[in-house]
C-alpha positions as CSV (number, residue, x, y, z in Angstrom):
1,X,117.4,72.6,85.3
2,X,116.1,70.8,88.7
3,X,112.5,70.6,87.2
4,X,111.5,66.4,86.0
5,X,109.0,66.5,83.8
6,X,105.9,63.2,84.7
7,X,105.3,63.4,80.5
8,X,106.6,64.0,77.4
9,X,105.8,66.3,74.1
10,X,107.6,66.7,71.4
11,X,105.6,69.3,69.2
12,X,109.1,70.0,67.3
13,X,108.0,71.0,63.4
14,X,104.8,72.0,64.5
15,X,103.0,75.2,63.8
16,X,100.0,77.7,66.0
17,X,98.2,76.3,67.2
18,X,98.9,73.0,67.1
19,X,101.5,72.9,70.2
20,X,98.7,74.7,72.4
21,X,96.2,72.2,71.0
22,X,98.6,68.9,71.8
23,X,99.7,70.6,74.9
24,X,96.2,71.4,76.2
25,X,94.9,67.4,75.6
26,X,98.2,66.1,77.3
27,X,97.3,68.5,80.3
28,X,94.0,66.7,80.1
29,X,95.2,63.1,81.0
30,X,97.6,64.5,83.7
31,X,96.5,64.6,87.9
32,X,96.6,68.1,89.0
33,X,100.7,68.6,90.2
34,X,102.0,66.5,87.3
35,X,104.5,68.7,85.1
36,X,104.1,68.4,81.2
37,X,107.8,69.2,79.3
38,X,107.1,70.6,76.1
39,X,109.5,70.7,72.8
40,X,108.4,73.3,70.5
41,X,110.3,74.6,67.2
42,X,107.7,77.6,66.4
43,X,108.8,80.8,68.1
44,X,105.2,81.5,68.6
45,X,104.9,78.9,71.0
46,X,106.7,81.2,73.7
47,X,104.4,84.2,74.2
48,X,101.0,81.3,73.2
49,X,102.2,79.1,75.9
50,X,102.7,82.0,79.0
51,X,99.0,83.1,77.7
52,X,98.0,79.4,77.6
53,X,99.0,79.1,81.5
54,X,97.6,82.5,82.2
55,X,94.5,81.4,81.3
56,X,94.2,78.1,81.9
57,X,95.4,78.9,85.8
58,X,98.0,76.1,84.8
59,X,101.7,76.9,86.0
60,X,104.7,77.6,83.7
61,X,106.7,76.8,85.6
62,X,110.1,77.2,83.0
63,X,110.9,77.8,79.4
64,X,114.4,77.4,77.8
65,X,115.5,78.2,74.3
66,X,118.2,76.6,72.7
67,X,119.2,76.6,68.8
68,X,115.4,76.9,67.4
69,X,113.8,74.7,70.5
70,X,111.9,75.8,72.7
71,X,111.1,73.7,76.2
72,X,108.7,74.5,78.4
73,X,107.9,73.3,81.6
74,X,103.9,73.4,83.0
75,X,102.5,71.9,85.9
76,X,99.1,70.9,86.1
77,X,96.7,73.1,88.1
């Protein structure tokens, strides 16, 4: 994947909602155009992120899944 990430999260071994909740504060500190790369172990995280970006206008840009992690990708809006 082309896509560089400007900051980090690892939310591995977390549980709903708490990846939303650490991704939405990270978003927070970031400039609008900064992308955010997210590790997430809870299989919720997939469909709760897309509806995260949905409604926060905020752009997923990609999501990967790999042996019980989940990366996504959002840039800031």
């Amino acid at each position: 994947m082309n896509t560089v990430a400007t900051q980090f999260l690892d939310a591995r071994g977390l549980n709903c909602p708490l990846p939303i909740l650490r991704t939405k504060k990270a978003l927070n500190g970031m400039a609008a155009g900064e992308t955010l790369s997210i590790l997430s172990t809870d299989p919720g995280s997939v469909k709760d992120m897309q509806a995260f970006c949905k409604q926060t206008r905020n752009e997923l840009v990609a999501s990967n899944a790999n042996a019980g992690e989940f990366e996504f990708f959002i840039r800031k809006a």
